[in-house]
C-alpha positions in Angstrom: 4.8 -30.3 47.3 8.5 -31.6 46.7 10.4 -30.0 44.0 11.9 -31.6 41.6 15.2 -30.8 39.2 13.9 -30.1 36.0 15.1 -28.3 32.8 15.0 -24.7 32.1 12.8 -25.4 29.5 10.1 -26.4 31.7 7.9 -23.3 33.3 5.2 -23.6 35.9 2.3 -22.0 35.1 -1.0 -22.6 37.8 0.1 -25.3 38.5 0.8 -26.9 34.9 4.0 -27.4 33.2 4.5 -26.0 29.8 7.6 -26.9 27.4 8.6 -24.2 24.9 10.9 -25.3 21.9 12.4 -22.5 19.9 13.3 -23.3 16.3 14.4 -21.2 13.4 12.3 -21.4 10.0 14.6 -23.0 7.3 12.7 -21.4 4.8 12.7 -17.5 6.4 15.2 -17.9 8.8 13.0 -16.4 11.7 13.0 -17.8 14.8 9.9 -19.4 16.8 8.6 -20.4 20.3 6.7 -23.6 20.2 4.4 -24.6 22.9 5.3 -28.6 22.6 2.2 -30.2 23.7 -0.3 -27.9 21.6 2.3 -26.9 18.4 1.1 -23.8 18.6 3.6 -20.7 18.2 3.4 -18.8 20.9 6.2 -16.1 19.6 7.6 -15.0 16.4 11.0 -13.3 15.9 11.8 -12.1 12.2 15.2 -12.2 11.0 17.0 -9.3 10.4 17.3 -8.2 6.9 20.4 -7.0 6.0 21.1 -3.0 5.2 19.8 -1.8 1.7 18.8 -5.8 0.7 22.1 -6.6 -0.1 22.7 -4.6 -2.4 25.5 -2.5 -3.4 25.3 1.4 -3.5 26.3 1.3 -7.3 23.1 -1.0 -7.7 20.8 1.4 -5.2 22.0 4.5 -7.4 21.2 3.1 -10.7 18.0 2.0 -9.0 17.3 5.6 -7.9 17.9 6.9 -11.2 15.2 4.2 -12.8 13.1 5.9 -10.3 13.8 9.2 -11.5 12.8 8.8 -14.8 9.8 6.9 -14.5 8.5 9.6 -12.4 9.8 12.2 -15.0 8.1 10.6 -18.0 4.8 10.5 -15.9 5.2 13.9 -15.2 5.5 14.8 -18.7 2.4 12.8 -20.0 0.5 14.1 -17.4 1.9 17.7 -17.8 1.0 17.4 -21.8 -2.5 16.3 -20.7 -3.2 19.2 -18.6 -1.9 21.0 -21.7 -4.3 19.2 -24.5 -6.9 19.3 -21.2 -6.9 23.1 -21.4 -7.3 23.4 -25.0 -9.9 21.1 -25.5 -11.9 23.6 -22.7 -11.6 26.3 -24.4 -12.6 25.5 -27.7 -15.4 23.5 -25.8 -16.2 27.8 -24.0 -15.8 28.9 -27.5 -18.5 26.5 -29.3 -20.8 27.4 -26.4 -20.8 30.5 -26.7 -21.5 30.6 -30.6 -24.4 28.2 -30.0 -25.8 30.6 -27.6 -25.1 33.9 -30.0 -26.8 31.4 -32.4 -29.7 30.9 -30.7 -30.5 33.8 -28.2 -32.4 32.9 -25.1 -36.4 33.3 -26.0 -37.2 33.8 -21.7 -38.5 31.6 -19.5 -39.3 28.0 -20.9 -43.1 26.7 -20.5 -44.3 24.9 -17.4 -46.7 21.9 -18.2 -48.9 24.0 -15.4 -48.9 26.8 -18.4 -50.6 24.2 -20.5 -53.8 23.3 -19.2 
């Protein structure tokens, strides 16, 4: 078989040649392997992001600080829940335990087997 002078681009694989296009995505900026004849990707390659999105670290701070305070108000709603939680049990315990002083136990409740 003669060998002929082809471009890089061209591989031999059993046999068949395959052309592989590489193109970056206008829209993400990533680039992509292309098989030519089939337009299928055959690799993807993201681009890099840059450090902290771009933003500044007077921007990243303030954004921390939103944070912060979002978490500390739902800490406090929850902690005041806990709180009103806790009450409402106990006065829950206490009206229990009047009903039963109320009405004292009488024993063992009747089985419908008692009946007949």
């Amino acid at each position: 078989m003669k060998q002929e002078s082809r471009p890089a681009a061209v591989r031999y694989n059993s046999g068949m040649a395959t052309r592989k296009l590489t193109v970056r995505c206008p829209d993400c900026d990533s680039d992509l392997t292309i098989d030519a004849e089939t337009g299928e990707v055959l690799f993807h390659k993201k681009a890099k992001q840059p450090i902290a999105e771009g933003k500044t670290f007077d921007d990243l701070f303030a954004g921390m600080k939103a944070q912060r305070s979002r978490a500390d108000e739902i800490f406090e709603r929850e902690k005041a829940a806990l709180k009103d939680r806790d009450r409402l049990m106990d006065e829950k315990f206490k009206e229990a335990v009047k009903r039963a002083e109320e009405d004292p136990d009488t024993g063992r409740p009747v089985r419908p087997f008692d009946l007949d």
